[in-house]
N, CA, C and O atoms as a GROMACS GRO file, in nm:
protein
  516
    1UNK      N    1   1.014  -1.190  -1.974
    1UNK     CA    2   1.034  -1.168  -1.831
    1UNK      C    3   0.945  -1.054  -1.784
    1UNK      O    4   0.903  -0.970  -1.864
    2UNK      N    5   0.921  -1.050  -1.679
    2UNK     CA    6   0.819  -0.979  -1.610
    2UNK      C    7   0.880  -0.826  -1.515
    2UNK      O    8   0.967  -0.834  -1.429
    3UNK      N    9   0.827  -0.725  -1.548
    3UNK     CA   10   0.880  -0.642  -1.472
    3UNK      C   11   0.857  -0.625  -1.297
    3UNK      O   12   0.742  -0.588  -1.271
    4UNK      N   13   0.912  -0.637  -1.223
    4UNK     CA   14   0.876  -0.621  -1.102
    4UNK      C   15   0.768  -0.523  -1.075
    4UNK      O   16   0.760  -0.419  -1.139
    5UNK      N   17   0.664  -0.562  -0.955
    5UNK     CA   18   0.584  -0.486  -0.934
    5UNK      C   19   0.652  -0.356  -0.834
    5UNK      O   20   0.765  -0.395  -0.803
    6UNK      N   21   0.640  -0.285  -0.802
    6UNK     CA   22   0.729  -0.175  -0.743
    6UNK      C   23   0.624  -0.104  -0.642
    6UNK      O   24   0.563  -0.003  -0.678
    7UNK      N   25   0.608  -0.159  -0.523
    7UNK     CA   26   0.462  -0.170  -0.421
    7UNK      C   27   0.564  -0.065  -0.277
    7UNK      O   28   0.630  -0.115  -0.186
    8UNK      N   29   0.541   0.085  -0.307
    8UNK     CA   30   0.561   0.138  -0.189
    8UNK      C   31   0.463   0.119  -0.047
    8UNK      O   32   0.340   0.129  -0.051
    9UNK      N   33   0.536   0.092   0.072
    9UNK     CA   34   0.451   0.106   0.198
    9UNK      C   35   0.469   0.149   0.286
    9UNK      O   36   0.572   0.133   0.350
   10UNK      N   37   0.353   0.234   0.326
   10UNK     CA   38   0.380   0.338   0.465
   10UNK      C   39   0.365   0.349   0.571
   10UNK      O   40   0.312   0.459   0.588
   11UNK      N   41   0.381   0.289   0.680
   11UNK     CA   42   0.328   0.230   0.809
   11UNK      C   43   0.456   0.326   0.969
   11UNK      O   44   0.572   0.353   1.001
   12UNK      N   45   0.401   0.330   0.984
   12UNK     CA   46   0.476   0.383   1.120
   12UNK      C   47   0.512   0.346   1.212
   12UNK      O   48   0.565   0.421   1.295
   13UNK      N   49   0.495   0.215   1.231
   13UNK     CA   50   0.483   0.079   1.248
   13UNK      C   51   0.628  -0.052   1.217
   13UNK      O   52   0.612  -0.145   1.137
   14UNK      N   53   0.737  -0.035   1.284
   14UNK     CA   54   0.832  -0.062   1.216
   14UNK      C   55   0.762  -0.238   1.225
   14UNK      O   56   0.741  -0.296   1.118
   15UNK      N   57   0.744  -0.280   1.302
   15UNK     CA   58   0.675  -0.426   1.299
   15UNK      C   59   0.600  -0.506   1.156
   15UNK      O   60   0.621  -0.609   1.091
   16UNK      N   61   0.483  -0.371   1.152
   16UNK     CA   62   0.425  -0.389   1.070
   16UNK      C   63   0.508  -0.343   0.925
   16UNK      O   64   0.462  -0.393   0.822
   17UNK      N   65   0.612  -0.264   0.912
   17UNK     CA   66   0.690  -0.274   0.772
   17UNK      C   67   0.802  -0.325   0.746
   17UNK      O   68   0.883  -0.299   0.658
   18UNK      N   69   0.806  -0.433   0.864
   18UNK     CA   70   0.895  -0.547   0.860
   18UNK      C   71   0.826  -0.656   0.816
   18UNK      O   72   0.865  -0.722   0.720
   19UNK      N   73   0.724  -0.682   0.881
   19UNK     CA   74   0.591  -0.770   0.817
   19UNK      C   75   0.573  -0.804   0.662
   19UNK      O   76   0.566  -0.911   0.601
   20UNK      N   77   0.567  -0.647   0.619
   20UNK     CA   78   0.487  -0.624   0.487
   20UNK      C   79   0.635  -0.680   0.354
   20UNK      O   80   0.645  -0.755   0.256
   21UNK      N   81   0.733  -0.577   0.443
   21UNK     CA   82   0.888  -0.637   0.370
   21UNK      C   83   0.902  -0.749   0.348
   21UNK      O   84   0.935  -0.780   0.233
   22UNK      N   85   0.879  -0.862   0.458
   22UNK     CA   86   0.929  -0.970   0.430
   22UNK      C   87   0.840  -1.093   0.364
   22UNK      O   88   0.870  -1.211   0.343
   23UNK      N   89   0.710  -1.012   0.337
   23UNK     CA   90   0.559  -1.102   0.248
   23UNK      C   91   0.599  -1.048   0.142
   23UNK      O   92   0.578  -1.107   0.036
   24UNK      N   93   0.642  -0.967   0.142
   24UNK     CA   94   0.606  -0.920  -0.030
   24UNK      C   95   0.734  -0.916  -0.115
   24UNK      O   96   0.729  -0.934  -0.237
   25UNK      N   97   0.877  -0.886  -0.033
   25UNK     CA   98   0.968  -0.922  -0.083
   25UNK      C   99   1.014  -1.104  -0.135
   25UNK      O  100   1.084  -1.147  -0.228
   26UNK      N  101   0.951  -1.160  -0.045
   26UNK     CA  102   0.968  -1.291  -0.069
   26UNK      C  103   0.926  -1.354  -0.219
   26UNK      O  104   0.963  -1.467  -0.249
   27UNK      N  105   0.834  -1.260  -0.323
   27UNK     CA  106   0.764  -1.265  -0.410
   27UNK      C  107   0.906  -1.224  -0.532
   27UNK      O  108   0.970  -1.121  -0.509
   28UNK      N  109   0.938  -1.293  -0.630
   28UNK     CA  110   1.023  -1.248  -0.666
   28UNK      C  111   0.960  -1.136  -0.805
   28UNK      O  112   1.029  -1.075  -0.886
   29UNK      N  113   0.800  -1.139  -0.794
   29UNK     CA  114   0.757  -1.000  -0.914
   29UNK      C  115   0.751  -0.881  -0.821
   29UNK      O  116   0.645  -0.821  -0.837
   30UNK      N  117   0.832  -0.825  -0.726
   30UNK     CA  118   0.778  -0.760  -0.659
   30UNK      C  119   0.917  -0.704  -0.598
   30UNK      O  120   1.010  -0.777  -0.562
   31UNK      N  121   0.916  -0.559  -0.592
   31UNK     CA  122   0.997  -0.469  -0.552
   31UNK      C  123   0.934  -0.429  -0.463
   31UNK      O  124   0.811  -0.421  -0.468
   32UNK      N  125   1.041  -0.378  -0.311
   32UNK     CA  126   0.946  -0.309  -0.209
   32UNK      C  127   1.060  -0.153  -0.160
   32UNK      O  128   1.182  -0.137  -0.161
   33UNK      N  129   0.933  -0.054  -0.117
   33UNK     CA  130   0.988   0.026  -0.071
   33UNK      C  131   0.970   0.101   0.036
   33UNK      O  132   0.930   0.216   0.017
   34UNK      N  133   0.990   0.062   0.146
   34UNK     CA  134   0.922   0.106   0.303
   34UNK      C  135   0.928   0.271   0.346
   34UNK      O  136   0.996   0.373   0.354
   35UNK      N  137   0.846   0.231   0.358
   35UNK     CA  138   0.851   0.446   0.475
   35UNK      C  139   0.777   0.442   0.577
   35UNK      O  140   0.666   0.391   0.589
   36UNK      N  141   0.851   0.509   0.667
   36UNK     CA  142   0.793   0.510   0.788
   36UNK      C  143   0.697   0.644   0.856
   36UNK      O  144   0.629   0.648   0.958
   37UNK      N  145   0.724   0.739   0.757
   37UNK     CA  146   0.607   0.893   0.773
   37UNK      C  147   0.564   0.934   0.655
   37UNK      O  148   0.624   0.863   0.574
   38UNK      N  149   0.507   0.994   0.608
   38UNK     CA  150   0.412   1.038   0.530
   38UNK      C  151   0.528   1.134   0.443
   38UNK      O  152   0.521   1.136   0.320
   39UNK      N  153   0.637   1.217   0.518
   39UNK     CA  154   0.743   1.303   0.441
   39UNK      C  155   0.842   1.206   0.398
   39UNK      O  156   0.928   1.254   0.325
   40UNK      N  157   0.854   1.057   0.428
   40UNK     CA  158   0.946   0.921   0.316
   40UNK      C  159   0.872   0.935   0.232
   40UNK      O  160   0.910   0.986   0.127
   41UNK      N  161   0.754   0.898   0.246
   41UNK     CA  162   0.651   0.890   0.114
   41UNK      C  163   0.636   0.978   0.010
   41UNK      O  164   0.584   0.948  -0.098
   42UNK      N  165   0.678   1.084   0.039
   42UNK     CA  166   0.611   1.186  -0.060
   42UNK      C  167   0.772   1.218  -0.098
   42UNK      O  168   0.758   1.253  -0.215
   43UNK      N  169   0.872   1.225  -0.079
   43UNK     CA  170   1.024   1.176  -0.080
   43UNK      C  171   1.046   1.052  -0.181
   43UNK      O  172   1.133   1.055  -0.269
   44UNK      N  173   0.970   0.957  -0.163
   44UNK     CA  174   1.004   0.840  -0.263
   44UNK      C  175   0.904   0.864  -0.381
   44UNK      O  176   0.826   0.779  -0.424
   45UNK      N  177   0.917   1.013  -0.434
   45UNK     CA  178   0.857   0.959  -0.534
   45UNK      C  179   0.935   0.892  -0.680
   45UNK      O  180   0.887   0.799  -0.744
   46UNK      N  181   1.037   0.947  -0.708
   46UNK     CA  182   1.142   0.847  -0.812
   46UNK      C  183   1.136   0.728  -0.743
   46UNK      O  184   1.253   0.691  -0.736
   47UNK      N  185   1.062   0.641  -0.685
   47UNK     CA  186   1.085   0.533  -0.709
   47UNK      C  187   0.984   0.445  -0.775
   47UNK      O  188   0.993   0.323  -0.790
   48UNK      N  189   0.849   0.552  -0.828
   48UNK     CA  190   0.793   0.493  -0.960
   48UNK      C  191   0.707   0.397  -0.894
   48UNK      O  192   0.708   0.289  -0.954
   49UNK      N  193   0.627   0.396  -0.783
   49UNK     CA  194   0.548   0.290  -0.744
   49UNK      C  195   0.393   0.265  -0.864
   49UNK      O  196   0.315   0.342  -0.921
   50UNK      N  197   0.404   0.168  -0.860
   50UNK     CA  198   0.277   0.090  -0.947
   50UNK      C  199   0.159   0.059  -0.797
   50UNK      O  200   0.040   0.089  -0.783
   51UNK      N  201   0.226   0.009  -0.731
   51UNK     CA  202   0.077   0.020  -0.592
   51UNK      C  203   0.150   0.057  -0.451
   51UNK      O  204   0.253   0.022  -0.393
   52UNK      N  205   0.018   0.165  -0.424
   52UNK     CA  206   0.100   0.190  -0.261
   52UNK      C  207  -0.001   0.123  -0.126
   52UNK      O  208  -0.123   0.137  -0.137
   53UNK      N  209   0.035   0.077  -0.045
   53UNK     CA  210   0.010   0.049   0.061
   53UNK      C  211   0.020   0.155   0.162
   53UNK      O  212   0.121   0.213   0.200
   54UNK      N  213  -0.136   0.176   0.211
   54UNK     CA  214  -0.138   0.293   0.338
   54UNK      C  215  -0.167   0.290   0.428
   54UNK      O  216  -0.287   0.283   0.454
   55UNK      N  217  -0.050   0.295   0.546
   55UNK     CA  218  -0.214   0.306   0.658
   55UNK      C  219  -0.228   0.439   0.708
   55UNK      O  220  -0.155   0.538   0.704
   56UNK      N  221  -0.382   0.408   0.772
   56UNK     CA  222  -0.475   0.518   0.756
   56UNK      C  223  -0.418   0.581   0.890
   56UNK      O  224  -0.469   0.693   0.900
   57UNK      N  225  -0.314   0.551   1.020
   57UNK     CA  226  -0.278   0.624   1.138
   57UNK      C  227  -0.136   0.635   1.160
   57UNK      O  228  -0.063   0.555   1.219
   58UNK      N  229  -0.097   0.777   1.088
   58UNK     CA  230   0.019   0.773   1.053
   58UNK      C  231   0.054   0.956   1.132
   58UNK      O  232  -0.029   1.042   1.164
   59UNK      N  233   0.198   0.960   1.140
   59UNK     CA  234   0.226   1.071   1.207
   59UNK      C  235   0.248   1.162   1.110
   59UNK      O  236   0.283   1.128   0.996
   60UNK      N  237   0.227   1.316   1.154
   60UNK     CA  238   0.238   1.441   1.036
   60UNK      C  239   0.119   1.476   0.971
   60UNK      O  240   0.078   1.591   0.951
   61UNK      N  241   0.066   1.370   0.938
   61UNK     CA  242  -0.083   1.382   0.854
   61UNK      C  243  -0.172   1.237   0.855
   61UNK      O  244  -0.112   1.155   0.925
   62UNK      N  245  -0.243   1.205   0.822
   62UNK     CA  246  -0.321   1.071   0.854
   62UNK      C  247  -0.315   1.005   0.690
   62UNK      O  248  -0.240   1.054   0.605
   63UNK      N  249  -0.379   0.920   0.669
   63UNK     CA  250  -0.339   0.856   0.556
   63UNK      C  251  -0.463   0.899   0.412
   63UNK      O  252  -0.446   0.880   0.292
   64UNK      N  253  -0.548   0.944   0.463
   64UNK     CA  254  -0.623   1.017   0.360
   64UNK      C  255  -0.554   1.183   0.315
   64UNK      O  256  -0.538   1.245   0.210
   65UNK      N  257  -0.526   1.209   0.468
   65UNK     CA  258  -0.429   1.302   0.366
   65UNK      C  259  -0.325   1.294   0.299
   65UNK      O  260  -0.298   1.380   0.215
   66UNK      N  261  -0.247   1.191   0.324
   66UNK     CA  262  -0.160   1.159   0.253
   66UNK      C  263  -0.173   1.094   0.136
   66UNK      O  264  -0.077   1.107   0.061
   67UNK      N  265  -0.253   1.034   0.102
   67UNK     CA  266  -0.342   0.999  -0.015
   67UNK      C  267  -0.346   1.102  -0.078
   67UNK      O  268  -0.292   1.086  -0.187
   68UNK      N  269  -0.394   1.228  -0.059
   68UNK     CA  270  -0.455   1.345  -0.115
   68UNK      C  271  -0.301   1.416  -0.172
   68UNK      O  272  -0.293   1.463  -0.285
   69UNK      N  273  -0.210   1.416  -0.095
   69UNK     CA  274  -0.081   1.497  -0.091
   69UNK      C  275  -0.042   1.384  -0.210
   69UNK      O  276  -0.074   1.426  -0.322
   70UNK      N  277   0.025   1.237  -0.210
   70UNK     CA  278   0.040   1.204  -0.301
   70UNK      C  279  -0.024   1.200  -0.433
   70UNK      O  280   0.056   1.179  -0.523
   71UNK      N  281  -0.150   1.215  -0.471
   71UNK     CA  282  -0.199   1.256  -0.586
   71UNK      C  283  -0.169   1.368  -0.634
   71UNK      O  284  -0.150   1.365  -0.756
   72UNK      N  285  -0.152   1.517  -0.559
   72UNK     CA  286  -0.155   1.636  -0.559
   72UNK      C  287  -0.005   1.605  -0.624
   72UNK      O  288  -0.001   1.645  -0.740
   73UNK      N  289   0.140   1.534  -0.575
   73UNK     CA  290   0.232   1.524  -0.623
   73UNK      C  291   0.279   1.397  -0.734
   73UNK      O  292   0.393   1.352  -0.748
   74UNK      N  293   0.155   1.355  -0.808
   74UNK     CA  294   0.198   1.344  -0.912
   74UNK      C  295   0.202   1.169  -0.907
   74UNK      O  296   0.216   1.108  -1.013
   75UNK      N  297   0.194   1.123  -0.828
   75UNK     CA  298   0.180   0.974  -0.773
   75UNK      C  299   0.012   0.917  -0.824
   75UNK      O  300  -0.089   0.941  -0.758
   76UNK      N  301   0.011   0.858  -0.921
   76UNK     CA  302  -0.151   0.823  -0.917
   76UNK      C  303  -0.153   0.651  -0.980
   76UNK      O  304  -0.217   0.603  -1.073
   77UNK      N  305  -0.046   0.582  -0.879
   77UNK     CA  306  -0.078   0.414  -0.898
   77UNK      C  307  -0.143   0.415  -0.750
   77UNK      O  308  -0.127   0.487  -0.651
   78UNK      N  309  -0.241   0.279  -0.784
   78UNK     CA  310  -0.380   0.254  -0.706
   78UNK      C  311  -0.304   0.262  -0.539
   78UNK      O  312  -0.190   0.234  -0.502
   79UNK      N  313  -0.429   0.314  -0.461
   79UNK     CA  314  -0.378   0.258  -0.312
   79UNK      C  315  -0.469   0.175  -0.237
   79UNK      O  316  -0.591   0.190  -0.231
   80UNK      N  317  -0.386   0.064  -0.165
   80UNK     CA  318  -0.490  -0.022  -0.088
   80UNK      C  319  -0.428   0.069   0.092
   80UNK      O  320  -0.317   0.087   0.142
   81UNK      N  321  -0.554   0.101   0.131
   81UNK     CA  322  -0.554   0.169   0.277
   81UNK      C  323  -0.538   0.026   0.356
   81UNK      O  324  -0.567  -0.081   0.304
   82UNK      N  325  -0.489   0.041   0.491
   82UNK     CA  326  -0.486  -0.086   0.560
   82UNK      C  327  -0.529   0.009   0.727
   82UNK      O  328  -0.471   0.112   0.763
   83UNK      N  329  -0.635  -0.059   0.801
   83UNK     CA  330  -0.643  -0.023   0.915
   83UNK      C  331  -0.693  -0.085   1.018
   83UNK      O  332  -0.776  -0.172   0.994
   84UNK      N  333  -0.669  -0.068   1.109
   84UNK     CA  334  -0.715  -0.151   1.241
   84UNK      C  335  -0.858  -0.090   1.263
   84UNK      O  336  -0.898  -0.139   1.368
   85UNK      N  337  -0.957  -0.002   1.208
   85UNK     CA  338  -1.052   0.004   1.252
   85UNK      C  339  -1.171  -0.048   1.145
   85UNK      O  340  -1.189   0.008   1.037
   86UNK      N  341  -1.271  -0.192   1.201
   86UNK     CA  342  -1.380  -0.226   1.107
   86UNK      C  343  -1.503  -0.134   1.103
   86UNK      O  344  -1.594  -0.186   1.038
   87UNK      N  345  -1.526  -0.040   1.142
   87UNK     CA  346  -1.616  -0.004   1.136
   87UNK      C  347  -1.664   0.039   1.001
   87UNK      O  348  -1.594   0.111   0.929
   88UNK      N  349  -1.826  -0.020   0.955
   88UNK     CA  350  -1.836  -0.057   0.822
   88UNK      C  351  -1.827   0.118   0.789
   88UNK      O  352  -1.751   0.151   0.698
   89UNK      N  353  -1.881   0.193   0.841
   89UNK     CA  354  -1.858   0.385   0.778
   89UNK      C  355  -1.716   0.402   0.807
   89UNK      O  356  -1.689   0.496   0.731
   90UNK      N  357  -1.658   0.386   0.838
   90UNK     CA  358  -1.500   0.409   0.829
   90UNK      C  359  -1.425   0.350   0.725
   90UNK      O  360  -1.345   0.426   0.670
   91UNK      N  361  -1.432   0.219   0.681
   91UNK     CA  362  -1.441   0.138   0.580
   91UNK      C  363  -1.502   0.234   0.407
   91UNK      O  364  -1.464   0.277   0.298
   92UNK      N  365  -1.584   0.223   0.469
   92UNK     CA  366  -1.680   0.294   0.320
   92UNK      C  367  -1.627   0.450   0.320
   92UNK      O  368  -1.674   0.502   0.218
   93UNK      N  369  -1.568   0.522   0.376
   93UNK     CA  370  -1.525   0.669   0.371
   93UNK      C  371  -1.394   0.675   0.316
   93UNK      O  372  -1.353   0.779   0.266
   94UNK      N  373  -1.279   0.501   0.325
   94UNK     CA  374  -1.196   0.542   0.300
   94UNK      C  375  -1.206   0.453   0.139
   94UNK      O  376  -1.114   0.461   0.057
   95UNK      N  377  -1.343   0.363   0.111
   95UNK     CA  378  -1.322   0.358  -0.014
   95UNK      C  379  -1.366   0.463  -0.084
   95UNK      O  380  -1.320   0.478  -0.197
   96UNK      N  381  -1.446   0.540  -0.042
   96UNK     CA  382  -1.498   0.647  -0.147
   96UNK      C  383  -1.414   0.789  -0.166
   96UNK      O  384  -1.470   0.889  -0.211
   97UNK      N  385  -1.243   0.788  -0.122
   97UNK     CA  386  -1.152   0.842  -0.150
   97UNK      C  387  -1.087   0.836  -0.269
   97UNK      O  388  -1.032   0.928  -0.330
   98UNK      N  389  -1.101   0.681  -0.310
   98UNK     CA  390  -1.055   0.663  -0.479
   98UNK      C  391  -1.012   0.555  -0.437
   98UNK      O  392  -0.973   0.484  -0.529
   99UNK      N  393  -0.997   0.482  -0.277
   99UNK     CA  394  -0.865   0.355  -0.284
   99UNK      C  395  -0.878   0.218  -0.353
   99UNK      O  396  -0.991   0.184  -0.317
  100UNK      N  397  -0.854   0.166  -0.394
  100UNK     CA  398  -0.836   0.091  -0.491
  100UNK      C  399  -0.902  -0.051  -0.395
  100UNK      O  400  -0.979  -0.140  -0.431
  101UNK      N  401  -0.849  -0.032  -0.291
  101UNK     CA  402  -0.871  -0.209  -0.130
  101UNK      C  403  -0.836  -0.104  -0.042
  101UNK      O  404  -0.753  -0.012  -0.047
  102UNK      N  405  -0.954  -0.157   0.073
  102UNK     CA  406  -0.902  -0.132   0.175
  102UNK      C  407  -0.934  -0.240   0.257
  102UNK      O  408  -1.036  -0.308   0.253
  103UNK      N  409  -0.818  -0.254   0.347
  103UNK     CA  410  -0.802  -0.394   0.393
  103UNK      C  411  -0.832  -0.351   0.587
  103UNK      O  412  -0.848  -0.250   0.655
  104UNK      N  413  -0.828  -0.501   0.609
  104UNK     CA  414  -0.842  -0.460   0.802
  104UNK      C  415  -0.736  -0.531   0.861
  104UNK      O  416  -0.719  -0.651   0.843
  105UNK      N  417  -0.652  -0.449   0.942
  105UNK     CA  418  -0.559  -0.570   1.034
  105UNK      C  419  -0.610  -0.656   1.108
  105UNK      O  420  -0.732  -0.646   1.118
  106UNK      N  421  -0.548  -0.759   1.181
  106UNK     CA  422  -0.460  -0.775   1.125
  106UNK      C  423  -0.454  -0.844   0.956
  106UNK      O  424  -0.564  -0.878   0.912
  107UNK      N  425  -0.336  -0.864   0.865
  107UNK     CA  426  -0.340  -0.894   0.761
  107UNK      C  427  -0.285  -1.051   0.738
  107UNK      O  428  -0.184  -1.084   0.800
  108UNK      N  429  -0.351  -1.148   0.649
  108UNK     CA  430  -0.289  -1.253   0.592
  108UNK      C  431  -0.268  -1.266   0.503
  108UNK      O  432  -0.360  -1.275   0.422
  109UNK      N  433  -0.121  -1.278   0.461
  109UNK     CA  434  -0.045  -1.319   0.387
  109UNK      C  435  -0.074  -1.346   0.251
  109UNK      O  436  -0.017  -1.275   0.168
  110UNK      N  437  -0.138  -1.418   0.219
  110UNK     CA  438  -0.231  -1.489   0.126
  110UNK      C  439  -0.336  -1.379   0.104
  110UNK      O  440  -0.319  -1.326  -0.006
  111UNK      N  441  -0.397  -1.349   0.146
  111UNK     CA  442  -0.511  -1.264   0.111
  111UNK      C  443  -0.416  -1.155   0.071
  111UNK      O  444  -0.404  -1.136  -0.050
  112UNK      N  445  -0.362  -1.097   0.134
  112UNK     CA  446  -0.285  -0.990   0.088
  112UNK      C  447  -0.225  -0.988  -0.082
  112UNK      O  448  -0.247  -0.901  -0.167
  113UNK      N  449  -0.159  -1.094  -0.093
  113UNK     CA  450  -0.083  -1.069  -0.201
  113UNK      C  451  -0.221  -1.104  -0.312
  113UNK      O  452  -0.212  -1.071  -0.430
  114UNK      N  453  -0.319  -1.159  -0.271
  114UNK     CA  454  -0.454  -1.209  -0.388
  114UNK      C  455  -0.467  -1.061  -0.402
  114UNK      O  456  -0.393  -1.024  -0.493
  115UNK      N  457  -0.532  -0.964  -0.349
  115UNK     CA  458  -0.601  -0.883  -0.300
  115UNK      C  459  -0.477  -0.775  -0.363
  115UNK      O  460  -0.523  -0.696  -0.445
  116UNK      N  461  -0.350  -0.762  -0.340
  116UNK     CA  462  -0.250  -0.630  -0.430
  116UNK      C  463  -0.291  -0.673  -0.566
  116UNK      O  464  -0.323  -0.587  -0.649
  117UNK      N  465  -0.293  -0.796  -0.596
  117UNK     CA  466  -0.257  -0.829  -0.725
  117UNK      C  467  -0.390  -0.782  -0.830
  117UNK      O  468  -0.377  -0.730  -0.941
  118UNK      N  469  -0.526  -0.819  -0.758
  118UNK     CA  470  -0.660  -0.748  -0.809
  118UNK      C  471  -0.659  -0.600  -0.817
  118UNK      O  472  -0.732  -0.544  -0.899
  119UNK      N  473  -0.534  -0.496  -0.690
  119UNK     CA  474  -0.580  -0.362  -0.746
  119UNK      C  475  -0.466  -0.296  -0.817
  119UNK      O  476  -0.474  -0.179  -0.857
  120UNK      N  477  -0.364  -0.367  -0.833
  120UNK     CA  478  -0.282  -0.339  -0.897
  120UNK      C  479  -0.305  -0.334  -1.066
  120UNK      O  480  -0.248  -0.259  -1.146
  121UNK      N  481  -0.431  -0.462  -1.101
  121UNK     CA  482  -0.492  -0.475  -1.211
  121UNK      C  483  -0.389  -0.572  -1.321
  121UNK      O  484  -0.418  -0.612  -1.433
  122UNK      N  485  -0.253  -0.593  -1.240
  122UNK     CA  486  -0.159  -0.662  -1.268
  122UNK      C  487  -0.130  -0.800  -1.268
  122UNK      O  488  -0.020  -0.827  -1.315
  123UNK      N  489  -0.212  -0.915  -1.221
  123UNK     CA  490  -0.157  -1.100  -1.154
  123UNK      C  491  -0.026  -1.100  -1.193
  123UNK      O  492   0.068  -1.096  -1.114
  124UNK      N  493  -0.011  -1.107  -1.380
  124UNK     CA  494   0.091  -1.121  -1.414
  124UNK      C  495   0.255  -1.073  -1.382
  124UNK      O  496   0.362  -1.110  -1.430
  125UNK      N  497   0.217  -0.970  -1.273
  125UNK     CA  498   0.376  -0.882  -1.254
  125UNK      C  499   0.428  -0.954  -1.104
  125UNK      O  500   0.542  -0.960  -1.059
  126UNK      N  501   0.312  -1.002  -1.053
  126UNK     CA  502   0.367  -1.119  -0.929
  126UNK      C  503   0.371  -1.254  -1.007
  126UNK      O  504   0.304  -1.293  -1.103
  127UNK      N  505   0.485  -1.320  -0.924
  127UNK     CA  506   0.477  -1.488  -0.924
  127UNK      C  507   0.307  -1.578  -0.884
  127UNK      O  508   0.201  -1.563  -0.823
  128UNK      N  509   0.371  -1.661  -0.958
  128UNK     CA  510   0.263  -1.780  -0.939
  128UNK      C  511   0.195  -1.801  -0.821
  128UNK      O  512   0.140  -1.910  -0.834
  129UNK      N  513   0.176  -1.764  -0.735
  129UNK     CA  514   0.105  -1.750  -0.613
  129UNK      C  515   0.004  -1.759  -0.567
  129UNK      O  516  -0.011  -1.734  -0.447
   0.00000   0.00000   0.00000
């Protein structure tokens, strides 16, 4: 049996972490754990995430810093950034942070869970999908 993947996400955005809840919970390799500011996040850390989901426009601090704050505390499973802005240097600034994907809203479904499962480095800890 397969251990659940354990995929924290941080969005400020209750829409969007209702969204993310109900794609990724539907997955039965896959544990989810929502936050809605950057101080849930850094708060959940006993809950042992294997991949976090970020987005990059978040209240208190922005999501590179929060990136930075979660490493600093001890958190170092991969992060895929998620943001509404394409711009290809915005893009490339937030991969050359360390993030594992960074994705563009809006998000599909399908791509999404292909795309955790490549930076998680894991297929096997999600379902057949």
């Amino acid at each position: 049996m397969n251990t659940p993947l354990r995929v924290l996400c941080v969005d400020d955005d209750p829409d969007m972490r209702r969204w993310l809840d109900v794609v990724l919970a539907a997955d039965p390799g896959c544990t989810v754990q929502l936050c809605a500011s950057p101080r849930e996040a850094l708060a959940a850390r006993d809950f042992g995430a294997d991949l976090v989901i970020l987005d990059v426009v978040l209240p208190e601090m922005d999501g590179p810093e929060l990136f930075a704050a979660l490493r600093a505390g001890g958190i170092s499973a991969p992060v895929v950034f998620v943001t509404a802005n394409n711009d290809p240097r915005h893009l490339e600034r937030l991969a050359a942070l360390g993030a594992a994907d960074v994705m563009v809203k809006p998000l599909d479904p399908e791509n999404l869970i292909t795309r955790l499962r490549r930076s998680a480095g894991q297929a096997s800890r999600f379902s057949g999908r």
